[in-house]
N, C-alpha and C positions, 0 to 999 in steps of 0.2 A: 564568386561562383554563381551560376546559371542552376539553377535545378529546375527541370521542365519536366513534365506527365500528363497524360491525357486529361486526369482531375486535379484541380486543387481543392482543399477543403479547408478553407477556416475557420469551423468548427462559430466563429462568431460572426457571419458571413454565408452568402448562398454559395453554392460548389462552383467555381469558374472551368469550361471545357479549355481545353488547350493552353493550360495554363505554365507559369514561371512563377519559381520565388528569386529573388537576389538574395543572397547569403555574402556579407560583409564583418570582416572583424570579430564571426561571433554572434551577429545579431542579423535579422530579415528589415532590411534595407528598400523592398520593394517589391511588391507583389501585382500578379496581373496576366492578359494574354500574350504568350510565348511569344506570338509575331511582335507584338509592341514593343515585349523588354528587349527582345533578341537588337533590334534598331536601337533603341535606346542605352545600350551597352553592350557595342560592338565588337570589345576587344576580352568583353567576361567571358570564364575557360567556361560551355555550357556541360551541362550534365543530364541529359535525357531518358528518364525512366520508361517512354513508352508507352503501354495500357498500364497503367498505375494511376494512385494517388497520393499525392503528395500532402501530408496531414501533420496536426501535432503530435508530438510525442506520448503516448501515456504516464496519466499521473498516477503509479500504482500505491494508493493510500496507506496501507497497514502490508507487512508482511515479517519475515523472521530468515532472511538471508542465511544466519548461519546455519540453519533447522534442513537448508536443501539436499546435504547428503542421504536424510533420512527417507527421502522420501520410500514410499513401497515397503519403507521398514513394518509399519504399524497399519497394518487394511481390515476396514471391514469392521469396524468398530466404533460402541457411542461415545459422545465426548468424554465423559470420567474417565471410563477403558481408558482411553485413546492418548490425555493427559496424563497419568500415571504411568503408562509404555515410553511415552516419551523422556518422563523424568528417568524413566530407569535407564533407557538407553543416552539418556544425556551426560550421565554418571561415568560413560565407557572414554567419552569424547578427549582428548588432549585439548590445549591452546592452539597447536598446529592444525589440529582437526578442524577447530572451529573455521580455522581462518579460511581454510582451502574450501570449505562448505559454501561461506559467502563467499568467495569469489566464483564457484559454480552458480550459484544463484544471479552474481553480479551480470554474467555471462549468456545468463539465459534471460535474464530479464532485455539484455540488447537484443537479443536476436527476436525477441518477440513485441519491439518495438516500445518498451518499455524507457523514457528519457528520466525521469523523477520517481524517485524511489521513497517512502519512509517507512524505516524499520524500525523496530523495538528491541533493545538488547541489553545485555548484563556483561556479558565477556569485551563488550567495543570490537569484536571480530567485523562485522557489520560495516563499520568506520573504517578501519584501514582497509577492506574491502573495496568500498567504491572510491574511497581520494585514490587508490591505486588505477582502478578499471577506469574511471572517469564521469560515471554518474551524477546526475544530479542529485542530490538527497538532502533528508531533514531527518537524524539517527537520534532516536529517543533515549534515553540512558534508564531504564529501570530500575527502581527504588522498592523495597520494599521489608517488612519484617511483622510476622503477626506480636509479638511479646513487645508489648510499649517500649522495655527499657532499652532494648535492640534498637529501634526507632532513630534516635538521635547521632551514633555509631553509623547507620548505614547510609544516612542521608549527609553525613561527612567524606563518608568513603565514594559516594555518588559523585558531588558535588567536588571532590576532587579528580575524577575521573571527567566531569565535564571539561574543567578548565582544564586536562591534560590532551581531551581530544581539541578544543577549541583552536588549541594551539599548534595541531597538528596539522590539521585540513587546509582547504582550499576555501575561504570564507565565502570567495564567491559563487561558491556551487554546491557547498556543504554546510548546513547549518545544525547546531545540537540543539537535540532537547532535555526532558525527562518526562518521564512516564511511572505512575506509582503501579506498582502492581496489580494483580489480579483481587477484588473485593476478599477472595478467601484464605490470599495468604496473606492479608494488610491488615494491619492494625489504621483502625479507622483517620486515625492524628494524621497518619502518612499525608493523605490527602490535604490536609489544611498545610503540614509544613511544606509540600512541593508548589503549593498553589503561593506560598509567600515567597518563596526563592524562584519562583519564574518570575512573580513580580519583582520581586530586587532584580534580576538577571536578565529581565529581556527575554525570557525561553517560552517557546512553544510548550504545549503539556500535550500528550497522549494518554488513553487510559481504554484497556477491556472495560465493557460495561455492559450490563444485562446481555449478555450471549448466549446465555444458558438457560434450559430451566431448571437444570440444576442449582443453577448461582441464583435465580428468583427468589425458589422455595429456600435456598439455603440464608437469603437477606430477610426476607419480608416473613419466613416462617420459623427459621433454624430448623429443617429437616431437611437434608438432602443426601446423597455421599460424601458433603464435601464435610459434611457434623460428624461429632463426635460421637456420639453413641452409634453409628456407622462403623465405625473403624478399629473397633476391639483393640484391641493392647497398643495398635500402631494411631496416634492421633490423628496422624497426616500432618494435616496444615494448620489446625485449632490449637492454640494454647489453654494451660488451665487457667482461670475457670473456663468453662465451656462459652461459644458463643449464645447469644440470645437474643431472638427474633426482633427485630426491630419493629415489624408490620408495615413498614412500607414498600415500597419499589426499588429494585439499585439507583435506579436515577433519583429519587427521592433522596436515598442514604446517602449517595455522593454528595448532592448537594447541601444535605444536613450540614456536610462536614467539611465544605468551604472549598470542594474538588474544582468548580468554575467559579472560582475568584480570579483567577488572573486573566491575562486578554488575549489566549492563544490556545485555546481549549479542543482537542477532536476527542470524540466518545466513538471508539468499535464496537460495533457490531450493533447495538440498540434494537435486538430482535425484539425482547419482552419487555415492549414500551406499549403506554395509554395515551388519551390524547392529550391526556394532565401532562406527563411525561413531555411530550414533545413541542408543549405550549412551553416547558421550563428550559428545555435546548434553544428552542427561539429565544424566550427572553433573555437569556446567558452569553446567546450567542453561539454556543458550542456546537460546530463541526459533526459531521456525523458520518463514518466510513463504514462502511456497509460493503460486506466478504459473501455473497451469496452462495459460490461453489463451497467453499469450506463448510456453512452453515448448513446447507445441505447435507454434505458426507459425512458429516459427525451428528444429524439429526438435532442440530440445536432450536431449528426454526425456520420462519421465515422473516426476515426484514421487511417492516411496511414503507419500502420505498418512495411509492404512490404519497402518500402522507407525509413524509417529510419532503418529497420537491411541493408538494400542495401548499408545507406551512413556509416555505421560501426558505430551508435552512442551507447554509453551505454544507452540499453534500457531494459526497465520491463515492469510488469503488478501490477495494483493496482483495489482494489477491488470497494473504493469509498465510500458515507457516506451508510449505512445500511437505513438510511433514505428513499434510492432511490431504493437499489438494496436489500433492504429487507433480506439479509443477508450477512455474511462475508466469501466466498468461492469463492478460485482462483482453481478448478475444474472448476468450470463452466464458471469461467473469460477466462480461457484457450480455452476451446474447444468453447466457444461463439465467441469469441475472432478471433480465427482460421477460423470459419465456417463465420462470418463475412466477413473476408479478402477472402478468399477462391471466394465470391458471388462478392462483388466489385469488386476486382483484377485480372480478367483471366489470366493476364501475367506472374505474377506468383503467384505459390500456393504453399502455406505455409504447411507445415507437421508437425506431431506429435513433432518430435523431436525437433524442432524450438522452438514449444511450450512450449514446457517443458522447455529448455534452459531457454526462456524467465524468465520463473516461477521460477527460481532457479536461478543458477550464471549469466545472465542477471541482475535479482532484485538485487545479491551481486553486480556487478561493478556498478549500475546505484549507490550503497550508499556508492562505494568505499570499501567495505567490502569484496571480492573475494578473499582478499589472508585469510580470516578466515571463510566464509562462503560460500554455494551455489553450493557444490559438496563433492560426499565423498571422500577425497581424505588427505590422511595422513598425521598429522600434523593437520589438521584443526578441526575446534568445532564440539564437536559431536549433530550439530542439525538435526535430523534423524526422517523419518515417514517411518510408515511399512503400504501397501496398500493391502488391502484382492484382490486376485484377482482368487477367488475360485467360484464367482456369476454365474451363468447360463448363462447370459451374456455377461462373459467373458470366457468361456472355450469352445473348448480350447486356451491356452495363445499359439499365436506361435508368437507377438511380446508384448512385456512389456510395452515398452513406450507408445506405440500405445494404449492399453490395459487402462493403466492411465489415460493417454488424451480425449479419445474419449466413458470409457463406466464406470468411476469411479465416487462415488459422495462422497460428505461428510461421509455416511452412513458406506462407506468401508475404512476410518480410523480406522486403529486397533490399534493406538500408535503413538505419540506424542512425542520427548524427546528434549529438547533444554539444553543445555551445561553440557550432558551426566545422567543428570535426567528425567527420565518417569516422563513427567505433567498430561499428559493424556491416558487414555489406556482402550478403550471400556465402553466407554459414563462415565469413572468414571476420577474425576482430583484428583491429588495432587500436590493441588497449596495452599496458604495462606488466603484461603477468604472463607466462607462460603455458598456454593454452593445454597444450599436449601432455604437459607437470600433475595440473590441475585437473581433469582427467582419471590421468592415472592415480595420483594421490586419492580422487574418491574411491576409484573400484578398492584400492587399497584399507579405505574408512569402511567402506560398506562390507568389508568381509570382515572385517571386525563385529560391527552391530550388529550382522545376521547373526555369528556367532554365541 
């Protein structure tokens, strides 16, 4: 297959006008000017986007698939609120609920040109979500237990659910990981035994980390909401005895406790980081996904994005739970993102190109994936979005990227294809679930939770 558009962007590459990919087997076979390839493979069925560009897929770094029915449920509130409404209305959820959630998420992430996904999950809803829809992804299995003696029980029960999705998926487009929980519902151990069983296993690790300043004050001081003398008769998340101020930094605490020992390490969010902090991501290695809209509408901060592309680390953009940010679009993660940095940072300012980077082979190296994903560039998987950029808004185009970045939205998604199959292509999928079900089963979920 012929895919032709007025732009091509390979993202590791200047934009080419009038360009073609060849899409073979799954994979981009050939890239280059439309007149050239069209001669040079005269019998490929062509596919002509028009005023478009033809780009990579987005790598959407952190998010919570199964969390998308909720969206609209919880508005207008800071992170504590906002985590606590959530648990409550998570309480309400079935196994079926979950499932039908992620695959609205699964759903919305194609249409918004989303190829690679990785989520974080407890229920495995998430996982048979995309092996069904088709996605690429990297699904983290969450670990966690504040009371030690829990500790060893839940990283059994984990550890068996790994090897039961591993076994499930499509290895070559789904890979598992695990993820220790949030600092304040984890008993610190967690971290050192999930950083020794990635190592035995091969697994990627995910982890929330300084997101809050809540979670700061509540590591480096023991005062926050998430403390115990906070929470009258209800502990929350603290076991007895109470917690007790470390005085350091989450990222310090993490790695007190051997969190980047293993060799496949991403840190979200790293809003309430120093340059100590980000000197120790470097040395570690560890990944760094950075959710700007979420961190925004819950007030947790701002990410000094600026600072980590400065210390060279593998970083991305993640979209976050749907719960917060009410939908699943790295469009808007991008240019919010951008316009963000942009306001805080005078010293330097961030451009289109950056962004997008971010949004693509960024998100492949932050999952170690860049030598198969995250640019079009031969050899690699054909995960591929073609962007209308015919709007009034946009014309005329005299730069492409610029043109994505700053005036594109979900809406101008014309195509969707991840490992050289069209999923999606103008509001219509084909993918393995039924669309019209899934749908209705949310209006069905969501009149429950309003409830």
């Amino acid at each position: 297959m012929l895919l032709c558009a007025q732009y091509i962007l390979p993202v590791t590459a200047e934009p080419i006008q009038r360009g073609a990919v060849l899409v073979r087997d799954g994979r981009i076979r050939d890239i280059g000017p439309a007149d050239m390839l069209k001669v040079r493979y005269p019998d490929e069925e062509v596919r002509d986007f028009g005023m478009a560009a033809l780009m990579p897929g987005f790598v959407d770094l952190h998010t919570h698939l199964e969390n998308s029915v909720m969206r609209g449920i919880v508005h207008d509130v800071p992170y504590t609120t906002w985590v606590r409404s959530i648990l409550e209305k998570s309480a309400l959820m079935e196994v079926g609920d979950w499932y039908d959630s992620a695959i609205l998420g699964c759903l919305e992430a194609l249409s918004s040109g989303i190829t690679c996904i990785a989520d974080i999950t407890v229920t495995g809803a998430a996982c048979t979500a995309v092996q069904k829809v088709g996605l690429r992804s990297v699904i983290y299995r969450e670990v966690g237990a504040m009371d030690q003696r829990r500790v060893d029980f839940a990283m059994r029960v984990a550890e068996n659910d790994i090897a039961h999705w591993s076994a499930e998926v499509d290895s070559d487009r789904v890979s598992i990981g695990i993820a220790p929980a949030a600092i304040y519902t984890c008993h610190p151990v967690v971290f050192s035994k999930v950083s020794a069983f990635a190592r035995k296993e091969n697994l990627p690790v995910a982890m929330h980390l300084a997101g809050s300043y809540e979670e700061y004050q509540f590591v480096k001081r023991g005062s926050s909401p998430f403390a115990v003398h906070t929470m009258g008769s209800k502990r929350g998340y603290v076991e007895v005895p109470p917690w007790l101020p470390t005085g350091v930094s989450p990222i310090r605490y993490a790695l007190n406790w051997g969190a980047f020992e293993s060799d496949n390490v991403m840190a979200i969010h790293c809003i309430h980081v120093d340059d100590g902090d980000i000197r120790k991501l470097k040395e570690y290695d560890v990944a760094v996904a950075s959710c700007p809209r979420c961190s925004a509408q819950l007030g947790m901060g701002v990410s000094p994005i600026s600072e980590f592309l400065r210390a060279d680390l593998r970083f991305g953009l993640g979209t976050d739970s749907p719960a917060a940010t009410d939908s699943i679009d790295m469009l808007t993660e991008m240019r919010l993102g951008m316009l963000m940095q942009r306001a805080a940072n005078r010293t330097t300012f961030l451009d289109s190109a950056t962004m997008l980077e971010t949004a693509t082979i960024g998100g492949a190296r932050a999952l170690k994936l860049d030598d198969q994903i995250g640019s079009l560039d031969v050899g690699k998987r054909a995960d591929i979005v073609a962007m209308d950029l015919s709007g009034s808004h946009q014309t005329p185009t005299t730069d492409p990227v610029s043109a994505v970045v700053n005036t594109c939205n979900g809406a101008d998604v014309l195509m969707t294809m991840v490992g050289g199959k069209v999923l999606y292509e103008k509001s219509r999928w084909d993918v393995g679930v039924d669309v019209a079900r899934t749908i209705a089963r949310t209006i069905e979920i969501r009149g429950k939770l309003r409830k």
